[in-house]
C-alpha positions in Angstrom: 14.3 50.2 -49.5 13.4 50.1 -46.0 14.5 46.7 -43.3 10.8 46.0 -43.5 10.7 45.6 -46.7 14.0 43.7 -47.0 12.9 41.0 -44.6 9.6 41.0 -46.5 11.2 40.2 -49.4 13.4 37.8 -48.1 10.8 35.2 -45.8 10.1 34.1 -49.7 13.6 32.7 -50.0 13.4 30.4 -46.7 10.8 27.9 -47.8 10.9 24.1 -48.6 10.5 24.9 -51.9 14.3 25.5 -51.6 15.2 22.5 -49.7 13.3 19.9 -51.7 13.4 20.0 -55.3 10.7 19.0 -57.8 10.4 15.1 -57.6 12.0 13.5 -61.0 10.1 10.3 -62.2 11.8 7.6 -64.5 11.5 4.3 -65.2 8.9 3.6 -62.1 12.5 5.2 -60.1 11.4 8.7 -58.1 14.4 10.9 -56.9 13.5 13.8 -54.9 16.9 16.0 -54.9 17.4 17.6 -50.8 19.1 20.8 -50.0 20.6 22.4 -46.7 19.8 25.8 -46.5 20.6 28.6 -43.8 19.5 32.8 -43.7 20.6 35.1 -41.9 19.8 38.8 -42.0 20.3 42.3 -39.7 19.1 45.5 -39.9 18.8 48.8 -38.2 18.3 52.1 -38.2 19.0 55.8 -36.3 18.5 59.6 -36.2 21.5 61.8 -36.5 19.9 65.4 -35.8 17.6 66.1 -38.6 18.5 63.0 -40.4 16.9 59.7 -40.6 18.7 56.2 -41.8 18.1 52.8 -41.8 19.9 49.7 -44.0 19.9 46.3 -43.3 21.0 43.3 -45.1 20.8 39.3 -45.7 22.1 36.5 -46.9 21.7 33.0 -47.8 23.8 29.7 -47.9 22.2 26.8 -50.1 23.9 23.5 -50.6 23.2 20.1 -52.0 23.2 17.5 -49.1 21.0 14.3 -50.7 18.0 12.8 -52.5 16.2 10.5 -51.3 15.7 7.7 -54.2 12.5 6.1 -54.2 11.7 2.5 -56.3 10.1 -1.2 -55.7 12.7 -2.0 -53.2 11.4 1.2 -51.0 13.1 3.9 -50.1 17.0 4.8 -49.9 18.9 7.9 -48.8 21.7 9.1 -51.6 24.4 11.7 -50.0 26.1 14.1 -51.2 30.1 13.7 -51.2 31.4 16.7 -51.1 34.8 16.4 -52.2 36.0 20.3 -51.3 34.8 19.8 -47.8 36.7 16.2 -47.5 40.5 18.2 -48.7 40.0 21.0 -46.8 38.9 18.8 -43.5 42.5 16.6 -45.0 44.5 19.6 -44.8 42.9 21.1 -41.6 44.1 17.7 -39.9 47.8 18.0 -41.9 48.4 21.8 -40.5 47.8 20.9 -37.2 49.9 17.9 -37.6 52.6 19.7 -38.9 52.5 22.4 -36.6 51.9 20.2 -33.1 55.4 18.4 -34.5 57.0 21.5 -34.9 56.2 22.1 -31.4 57.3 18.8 -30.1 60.6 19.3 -31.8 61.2 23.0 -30.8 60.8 21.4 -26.8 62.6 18.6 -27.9 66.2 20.5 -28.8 65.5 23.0 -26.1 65.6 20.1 -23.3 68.5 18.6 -25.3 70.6 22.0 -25.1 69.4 22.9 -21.5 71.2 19.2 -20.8 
């Protein structure tokens, strides 16, 4: 398969189709599901003597992020919690605690012996 035909196929995956889902009616209560999604693709190709190459690739990163909720009181925007993102931001935040207080410490005794 050729990069032209790989980037052919994928402009088809980057549509709103992807982002907004089907609306869901029920009850007089519309719900229209939201999604974040990012592409990103490369190619190339080159002549090595008498032979010819090309490859390329792509890829694609699709995540829930909302839906909007529509009813008689109007309309309301429902996030996403994304709980994996929330413990690894938590332990991000602990590491670098942990570590800057290591730190501290280390420069703490050294001034203390150097006394």
């Amino acid at each position: 398969m050729s990069v032209k035909n790989i980037f052919e196929r994928a402009t088809g995956v980057l549509t709103a189709e992807r982002v907004f889902a089907p609306a869901q009616t029920v009850d007089g209560i519309t719900v229209i599901p939201v999604g974040s999604i990012r592409g990103g693709g490369g190619g190339g190709g080159g002549t090595d003597g008498t032979q010819n190459g090309e490859g390329g690739g792509f890829g694609v990163d699709a995540r829930p992020v909302g839906a909007f909720v529509i009813d008689s009181d109007g309309v309301r925007w429902k996030p996403v919690i994304d709980v994996g993102r929330i413990v690894l931001g938590c332990q991000i935040v602990a590491v670098a605690w942990l570590w800057f207080r290591w730190r501290a410490d280390r420069a703490r005794i050294a001034a203390t012996n150097a006394s």
